[in-house]
N, C-alpha and C positions, 0 to 999 in steps of 0.2 A: 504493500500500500504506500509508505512511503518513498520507495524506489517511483513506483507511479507517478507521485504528485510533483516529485524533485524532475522527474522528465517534461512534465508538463510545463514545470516552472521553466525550465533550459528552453523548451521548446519558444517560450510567449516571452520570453526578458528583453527579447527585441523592445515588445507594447511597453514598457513601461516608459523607457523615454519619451514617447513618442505621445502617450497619456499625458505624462508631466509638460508640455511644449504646451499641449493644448487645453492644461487647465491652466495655466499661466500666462497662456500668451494673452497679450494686449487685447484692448478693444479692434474691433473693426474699422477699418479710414476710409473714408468716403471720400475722393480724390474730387475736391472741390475750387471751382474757378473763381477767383474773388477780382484781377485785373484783366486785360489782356495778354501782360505775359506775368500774373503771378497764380498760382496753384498752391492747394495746400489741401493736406487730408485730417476731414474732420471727423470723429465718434461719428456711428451712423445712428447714436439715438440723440446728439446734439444735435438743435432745432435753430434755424435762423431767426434773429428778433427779429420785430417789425423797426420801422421808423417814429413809431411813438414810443416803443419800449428801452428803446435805445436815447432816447431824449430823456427817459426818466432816469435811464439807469447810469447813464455816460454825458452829464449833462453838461457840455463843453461846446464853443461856438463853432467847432471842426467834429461835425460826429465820426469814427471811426467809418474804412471802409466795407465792414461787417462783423458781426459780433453773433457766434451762437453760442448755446447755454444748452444744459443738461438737462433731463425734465424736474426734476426739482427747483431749477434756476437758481441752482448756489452754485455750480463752478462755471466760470465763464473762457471764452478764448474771441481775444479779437485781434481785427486788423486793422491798423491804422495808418497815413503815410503825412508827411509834411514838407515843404521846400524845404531844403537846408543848402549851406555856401559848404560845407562839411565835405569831405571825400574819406574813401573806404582807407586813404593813409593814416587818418586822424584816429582808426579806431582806439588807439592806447590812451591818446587824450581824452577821448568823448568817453570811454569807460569809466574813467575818475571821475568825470564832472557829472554823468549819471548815478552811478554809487552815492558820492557827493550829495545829491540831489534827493535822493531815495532816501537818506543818512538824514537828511531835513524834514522830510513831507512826513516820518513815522516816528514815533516815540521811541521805537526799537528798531533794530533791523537787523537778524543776522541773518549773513549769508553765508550761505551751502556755496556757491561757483560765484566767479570772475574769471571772466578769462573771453579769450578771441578762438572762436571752432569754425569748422569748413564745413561743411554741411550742402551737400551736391556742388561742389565745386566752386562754393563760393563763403565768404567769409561774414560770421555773423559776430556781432558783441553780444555778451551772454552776462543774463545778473541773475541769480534763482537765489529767493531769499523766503523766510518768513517776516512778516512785517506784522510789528505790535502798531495799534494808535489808540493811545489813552486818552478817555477824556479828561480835561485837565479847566474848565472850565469852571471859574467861584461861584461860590451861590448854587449849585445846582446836583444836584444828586446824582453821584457818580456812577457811569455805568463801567459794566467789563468792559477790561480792555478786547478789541476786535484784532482778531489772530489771522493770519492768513499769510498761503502758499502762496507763491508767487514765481513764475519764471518769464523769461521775456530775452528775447532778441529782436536785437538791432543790427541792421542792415543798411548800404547807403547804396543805391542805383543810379545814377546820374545826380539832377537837381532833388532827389525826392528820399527821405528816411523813412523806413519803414519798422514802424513797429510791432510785432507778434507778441503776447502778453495774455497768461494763463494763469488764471485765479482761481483757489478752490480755500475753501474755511478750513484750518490746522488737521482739523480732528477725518478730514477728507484725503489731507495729503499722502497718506501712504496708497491709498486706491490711486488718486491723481497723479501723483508726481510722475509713475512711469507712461501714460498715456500723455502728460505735458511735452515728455524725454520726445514721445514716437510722432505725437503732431508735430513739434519744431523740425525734427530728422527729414520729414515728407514736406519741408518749404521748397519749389521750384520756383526760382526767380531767375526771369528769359529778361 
């Protein structure tokens, strides 16, 4: 009997890797058009906002050029681009001055990476932090501090910076963070 089951097992030890790949692998990407030459693969259960949900939720006089969300609508991934006088040499300086900046806008910030990656043959600035922002405001009853994953590359194409930026609340980020990793990895920028 046991001679039996130990052959069985030699026979099938192939399946077990191959079991493990497909409980762990990633979500599914949804190889999605956001410019004319930029692409990106999105969760095919991430859902495009509208143009009013995007006004409440990203409420800036430049709305991003797309932004989908999970059905829950707590982890977000968007795109956005702006003129810049900036070129893809400056990325060591514009990485300080973004860290910098990010070091401002949060109460806290630590960061997991900095650093300059290649990702299809092209060079992106990379900041993946979690970010505290305390309220800190007198007179008023303090709430918790707001925790969140954060990863984001930058990119420079000619006159235009492109931002990629993926949000999900702390307690989400071990699900998120490797489907943040697999959306940034799937940027084609023609």
């Amino acid at each position: 009997m046991n001679r039996t089951v130990f052959q069985l097992a030699r026979r099938f030890a192939w399946l077990l890797p191959v079991l493990l790949l497909v409980a762990f692998a990633g979500p599914k990407l949804k190889k999605t058009q956001i410019t004319k030459n930029l692409t990106v693969g999105v969760p095919e259960d991430f859902t495009v906002l509208p143009d009013d949900a995007i006004a409440v939720k990203y409420p800036a006089p430049r709305k991003p050029l797309a932004v989908f969300s999970n059905p829950a609508g707590r982890v977000d991934f968007s795109v956005a681009s702006k003129q810049t006088t900036f070129t893809n040499k400056d990325y060591a300086l514009l990485l300080k001055v973004y860290e910098s900046n990010l070091q401002r806008t949060y109460s806290k910030v630590d960061f997991i990476a900095r650093d300059i990656k290649t990702v299809n043959k092209r060079d992106f600035m990379v900041l993946e932090f979690v970010s505290t922002l305390t309220d800190t405001r007198r007179g008023r009853e303090m709430m918790a501090p707001l925790k969140r994953y954060q990863l984001m590359y930058y990119c420079i194409e000619g006159d235009q910076l492109y931002v990629f930026h993926f949000n999900s609340p702390t307690e989400e980020q071990p699900k998120y963070q490797p489907v943040a990793q697999q959306i940034m990895q799937s940027i084609q920028l023609k």
